[in-house]
N, C-alpha and C positions, 0 to 999 in steps of 0.2 A: 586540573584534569581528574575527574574519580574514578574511582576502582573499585571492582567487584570480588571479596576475598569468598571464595567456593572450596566448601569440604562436600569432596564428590560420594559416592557410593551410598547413600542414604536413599532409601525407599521411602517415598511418599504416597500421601493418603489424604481423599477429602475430594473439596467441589471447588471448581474454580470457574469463573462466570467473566468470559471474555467481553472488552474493551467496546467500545462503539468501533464501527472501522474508520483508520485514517486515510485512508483514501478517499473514502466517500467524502468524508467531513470535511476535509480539504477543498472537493468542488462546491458542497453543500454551502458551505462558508462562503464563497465568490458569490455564487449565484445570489446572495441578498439585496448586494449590489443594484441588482435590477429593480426595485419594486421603493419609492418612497414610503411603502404602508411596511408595518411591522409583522417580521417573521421570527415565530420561535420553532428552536431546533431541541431536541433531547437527545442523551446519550452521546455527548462529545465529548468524547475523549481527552484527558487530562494531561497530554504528551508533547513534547518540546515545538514540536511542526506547526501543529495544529495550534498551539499558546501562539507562537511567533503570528500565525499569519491573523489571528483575531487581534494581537496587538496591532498590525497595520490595519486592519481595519479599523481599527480606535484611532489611528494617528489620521485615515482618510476621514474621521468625522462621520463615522459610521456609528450612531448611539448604544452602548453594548447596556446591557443588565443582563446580571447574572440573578436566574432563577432559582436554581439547586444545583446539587453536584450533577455532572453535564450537562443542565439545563440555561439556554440563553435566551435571550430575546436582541432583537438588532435593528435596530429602522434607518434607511439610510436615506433619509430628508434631506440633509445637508450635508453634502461632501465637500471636503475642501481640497480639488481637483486639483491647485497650484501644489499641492505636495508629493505631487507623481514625478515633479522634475525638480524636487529636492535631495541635496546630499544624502540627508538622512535616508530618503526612499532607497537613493541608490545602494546604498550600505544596507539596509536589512531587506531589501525585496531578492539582495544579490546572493544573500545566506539562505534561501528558502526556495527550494524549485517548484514547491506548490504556488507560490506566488503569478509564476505565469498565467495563473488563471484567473485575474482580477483583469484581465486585456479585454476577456470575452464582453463579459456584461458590460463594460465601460463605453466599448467600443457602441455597444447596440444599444443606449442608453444613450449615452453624452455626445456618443459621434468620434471621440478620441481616446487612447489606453497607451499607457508606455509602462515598461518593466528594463529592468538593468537585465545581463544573464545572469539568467538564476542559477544556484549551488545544486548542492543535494548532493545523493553519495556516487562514489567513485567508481563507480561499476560499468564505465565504458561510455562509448560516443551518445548522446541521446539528444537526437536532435529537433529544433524546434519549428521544422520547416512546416509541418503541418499546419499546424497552429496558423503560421502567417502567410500559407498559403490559401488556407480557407477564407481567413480575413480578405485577402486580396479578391476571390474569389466573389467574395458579399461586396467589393466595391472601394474598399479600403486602399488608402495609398500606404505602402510601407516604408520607413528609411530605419538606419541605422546609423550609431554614430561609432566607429570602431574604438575611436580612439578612448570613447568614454564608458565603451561597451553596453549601451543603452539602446534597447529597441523603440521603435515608436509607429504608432496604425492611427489612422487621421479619415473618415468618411465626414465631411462636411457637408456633405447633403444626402448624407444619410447610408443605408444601406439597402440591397437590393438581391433578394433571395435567387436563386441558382442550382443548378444542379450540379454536383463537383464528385469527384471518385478520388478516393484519398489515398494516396500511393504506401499508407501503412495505417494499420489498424491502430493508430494511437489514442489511449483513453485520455488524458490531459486535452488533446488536440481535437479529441472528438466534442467535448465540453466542453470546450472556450466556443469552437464554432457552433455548436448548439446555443449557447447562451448568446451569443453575437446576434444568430438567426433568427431567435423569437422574437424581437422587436423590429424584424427587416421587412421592407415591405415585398410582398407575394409570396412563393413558397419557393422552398429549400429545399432541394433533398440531396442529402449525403450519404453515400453508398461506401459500401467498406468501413462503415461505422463499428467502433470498439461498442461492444454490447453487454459487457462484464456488470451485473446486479449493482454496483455505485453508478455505472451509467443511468443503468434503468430506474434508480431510484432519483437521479438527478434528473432526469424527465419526467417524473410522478410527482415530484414535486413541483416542475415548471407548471406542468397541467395545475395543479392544485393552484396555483397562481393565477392562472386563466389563459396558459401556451396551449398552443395548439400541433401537437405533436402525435403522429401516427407511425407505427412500426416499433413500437417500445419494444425491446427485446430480442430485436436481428437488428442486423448487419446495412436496411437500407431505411432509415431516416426520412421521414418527409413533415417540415415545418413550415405551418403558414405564420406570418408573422401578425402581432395586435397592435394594435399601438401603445397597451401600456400593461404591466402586469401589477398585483395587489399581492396583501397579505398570504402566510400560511401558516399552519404548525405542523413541524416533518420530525420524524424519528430515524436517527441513523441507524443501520442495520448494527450487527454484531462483528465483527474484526475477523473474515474468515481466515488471514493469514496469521491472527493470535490464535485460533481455533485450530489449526493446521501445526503453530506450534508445541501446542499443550498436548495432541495426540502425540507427535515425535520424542516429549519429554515422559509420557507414561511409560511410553515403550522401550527408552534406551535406558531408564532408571529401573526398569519392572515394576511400576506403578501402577494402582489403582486407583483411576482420576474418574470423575464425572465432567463432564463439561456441560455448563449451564446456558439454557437458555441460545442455541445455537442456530435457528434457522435454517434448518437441516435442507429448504427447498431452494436454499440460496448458494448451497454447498459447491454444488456441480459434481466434476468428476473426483472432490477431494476426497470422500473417503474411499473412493473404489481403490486409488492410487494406492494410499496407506494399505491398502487390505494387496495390492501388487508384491509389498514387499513380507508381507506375511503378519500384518498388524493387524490385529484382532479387534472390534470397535462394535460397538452394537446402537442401535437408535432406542430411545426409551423417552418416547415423547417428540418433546425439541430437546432434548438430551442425546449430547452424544457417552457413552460409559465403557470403556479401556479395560480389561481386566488385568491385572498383573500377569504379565508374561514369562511365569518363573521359567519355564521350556525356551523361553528364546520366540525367533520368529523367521519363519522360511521364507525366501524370494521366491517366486514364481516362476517360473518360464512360463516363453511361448507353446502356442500348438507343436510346433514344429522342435520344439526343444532346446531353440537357441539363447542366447544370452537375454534377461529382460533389460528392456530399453525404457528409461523413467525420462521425457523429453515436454520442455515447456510449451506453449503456444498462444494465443489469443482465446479468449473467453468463445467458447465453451473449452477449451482447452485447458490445460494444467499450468497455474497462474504459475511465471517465474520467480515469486516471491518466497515460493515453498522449496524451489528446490534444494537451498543447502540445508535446509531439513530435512529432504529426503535423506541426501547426501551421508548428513550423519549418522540418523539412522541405519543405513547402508550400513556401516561402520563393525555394526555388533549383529548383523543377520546373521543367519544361516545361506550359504552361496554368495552369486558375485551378481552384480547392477552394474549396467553404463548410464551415467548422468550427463545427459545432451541439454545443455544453456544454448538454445538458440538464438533468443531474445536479445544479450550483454554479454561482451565480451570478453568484461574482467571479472567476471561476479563466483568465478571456481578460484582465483587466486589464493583464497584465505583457506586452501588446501594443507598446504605446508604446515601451518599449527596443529593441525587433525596429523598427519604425519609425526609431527615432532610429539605427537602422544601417543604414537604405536598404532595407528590409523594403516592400513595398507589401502591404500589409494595410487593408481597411477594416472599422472595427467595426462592427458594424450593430447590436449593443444587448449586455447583459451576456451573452448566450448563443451570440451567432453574429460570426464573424468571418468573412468575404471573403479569401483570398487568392489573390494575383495572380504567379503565378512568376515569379523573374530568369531561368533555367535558365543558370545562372551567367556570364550574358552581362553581369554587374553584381555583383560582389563583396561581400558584409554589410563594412562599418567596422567598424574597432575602437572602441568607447565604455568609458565606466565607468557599472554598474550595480551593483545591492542585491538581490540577493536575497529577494525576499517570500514564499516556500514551497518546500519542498521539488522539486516538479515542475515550477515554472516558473523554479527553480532551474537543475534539469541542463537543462533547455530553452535558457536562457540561456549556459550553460556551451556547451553544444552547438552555438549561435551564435558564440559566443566565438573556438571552436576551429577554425570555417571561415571568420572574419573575417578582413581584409588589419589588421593589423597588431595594436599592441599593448592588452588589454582587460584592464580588472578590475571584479574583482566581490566583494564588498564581503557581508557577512554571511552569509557558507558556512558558519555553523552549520547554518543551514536545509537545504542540501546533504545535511550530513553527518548528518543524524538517519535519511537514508535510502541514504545510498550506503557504504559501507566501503571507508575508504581510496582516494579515488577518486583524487586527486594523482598517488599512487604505481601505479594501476594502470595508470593512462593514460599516464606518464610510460614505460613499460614497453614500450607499441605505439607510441613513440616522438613523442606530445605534447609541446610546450613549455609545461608549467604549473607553476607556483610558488608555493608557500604561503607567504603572507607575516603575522604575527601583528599 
């Protein structure tokens, strides 16, 4: 297990140029699935998730080349389908929750897709009913085997487009059934469709293939299906939830960061949020630029004077990904934030670290946490912590690096499945961190 050794309180300085996003890339990757002609992708991310699920694609007989750093190409002529219902599948598709989305295109493609339950982090029930009730929806028979914990969707004569209303805005779910839909015969429309920018770039890419998809960008979906899709070359966007953390690290350190290259129209409500808690950010370009916050940074209220309320929700909404960044953040304002996790039920847990460093935080149940700013009239400690997910992961990191002295943190796997190379980037804008095996 590695471990990240942080000397906190160091002021940084420089440019730091965010990740491809992992979420995209993770559908982006499925979706190749569907096309025998070769498609190359750029800007993929170099991070534990994303490696794993391009190794299964190598194990499905999916052709990989690697073109440059992020750069692939992938042509999947020849799949050897018999290894969906092998050991080995079941063991590494069981460690990866992005793997669920290899069901989609298989399904709309070959007619059959099976996946073990997949992993991923700890952050409460998430369940995969969407996913296979859309399937069933397009026509699909579902079984399950419990004892083996292996799903499996079977349309042997095919699939057959529909109109369905999705009982929750699932991005994963919205994907697999998008990707399922565009080789179904007639049109699809799915309503209550996740609309979050990796969606809409995972249907710009379909189109670029020859899908036939209308409403890119809200919430109602309508796919005619082709009989068969071709080549592309697609660019994954930029990591807005790296970008989201690099803001929270300027500000709790009193940094002056640039963020490179950011896609500022892909942003949504993320910098307004940031500017909610009194973080100062300015656009310059497709640059976002931080000033050092030697004053600190005020929370806002409402009109009415009441407490502000910082609360996640479905794209256009304020991605759940960000919030214990807010969180932390929080930590060193000036006045007090409620942090509403409506999304996941366990994802405020990794509280109590933030506490055990002089954090005044009160939990108020799985969903809502209280905080109450130092505005750094009271410095975070150095402690040692474990990492329990990837986002409360860099959260904790991100405490670490504005803590008075020396921190470690203890299972940066979890870290690394979402950030690339993060030691070495931050060591660059002049962090003291240290990877130690």
């Amino acid at each position: 297990m590695g471990t990240f050794k942080i000397e906190g309180g160091q002021a940084l300085k420089g440019n730091i140029t965010p990740q491809g996003a992992k979420n995209e890339a993770l559908q982006i990757l499925c979706a190749v699935l569907l096309t025998n002609e070769e498609v190359k992708i750029d800007n993929i991310p170099d991070i534990r998730d994303v490696n794993k699920l391009i190794e299964i694609l190598g194990n499905l007989g999916v052709k990989i080349q690697k073109l440059g750093k992020g750069s692939f190409s992938f042509k999947s002529d020849d799949l050897h389908l018999d290894y969906l219902q092998s050991e080995k599948f079941k063991e590494e598709g069981a460690s990866l929750r992005g793997s669920i989305m290899i069901v989609g295109p298989l399904l709309g493609r070959f007619g059959k897709g099976y996946i073990p339950k997949p992993g991923g982090d700890k952050i409460g029930r998430r369940r995969l009913d969407t996913h296979f009730e859309g399937f069933i929806n397009l026509g699909a028979k579902f079984r399950y085997n419990k004892e083996e914990r292996f799903y499996g969707v079977e349309a042997p004569n095919g699939l057959k487009g529909k109109y369905m209303l999705l009982e929750e805005a699932s991005v994963t779910g919205t994907a697999n059934i998008l990707m399922a839909a565009v080789l179904a015969e007639g049109e699809t429309t799915i309503y209550n469709a996740a609309c979050e920018p990796y969606l809409q770039q995972l249907c710009k890419m379909l189109v670029s293939m020859g899908a036939d998809i209308q409403g890119i960008g809200s919430n109602l979906l309508k796919i005619v299906g082709v009989k068969s899709l071709g080549g592309c070359t697609h660019r994954v966007l930029p990591d807005m939830v790296e970008i989201g953390s690099w803001i929270g690290l300027a500000a709790m350190t009193k940094s002056e960061l640039t963020i490179k290259d950011v896609s500022w129209d892909d942003l949504g409500v993320i910098p307004n949020t940031f500017r909610k808690l009194g973080v100062q950010l300015e656009r310059k370009g497709d640059d976002i630029y931080i000033p050092a916050h030697k004053d600190g940074y005020e929370v806002a209220s409402f009109i009415d004077g009441s407490i502000m309320n910082i609360s996640d929700a479905p794209w256009p909404g304020f991605t759940p990904d960000l919030l214990s960044i807010m969180l932390v953040v929080a930590t060193q304002a000036r006045g007090s934030v409620l942090i509403h996790q409506k999304m996941f039920e366990s994802r405020l847990f990794f509280v109590d670290k933030l506490i055990d460093m002089g954090a005044k935080i009160i939990l108020c149940d799985p969903h809502r946490a209280t905080v109450i700013g130092h505005d750094f009239q009271s410095q975070l400690k150095a402690t040692t912590m474990t990492s329990p997910d990837i986002r409360a992961g860099i959260s904790l990191l991100i405490a670490a690096l504005s803590a008075k002295g020396i921190s470690t943190i203890h299972n940066i796997e979890q870290i690394d499945r979402g950030y690339e190379n993060i030691d070495e980037r931050l060591q660059a804008i002049g962090a003291k961190i240290t990877r130690v095996s």
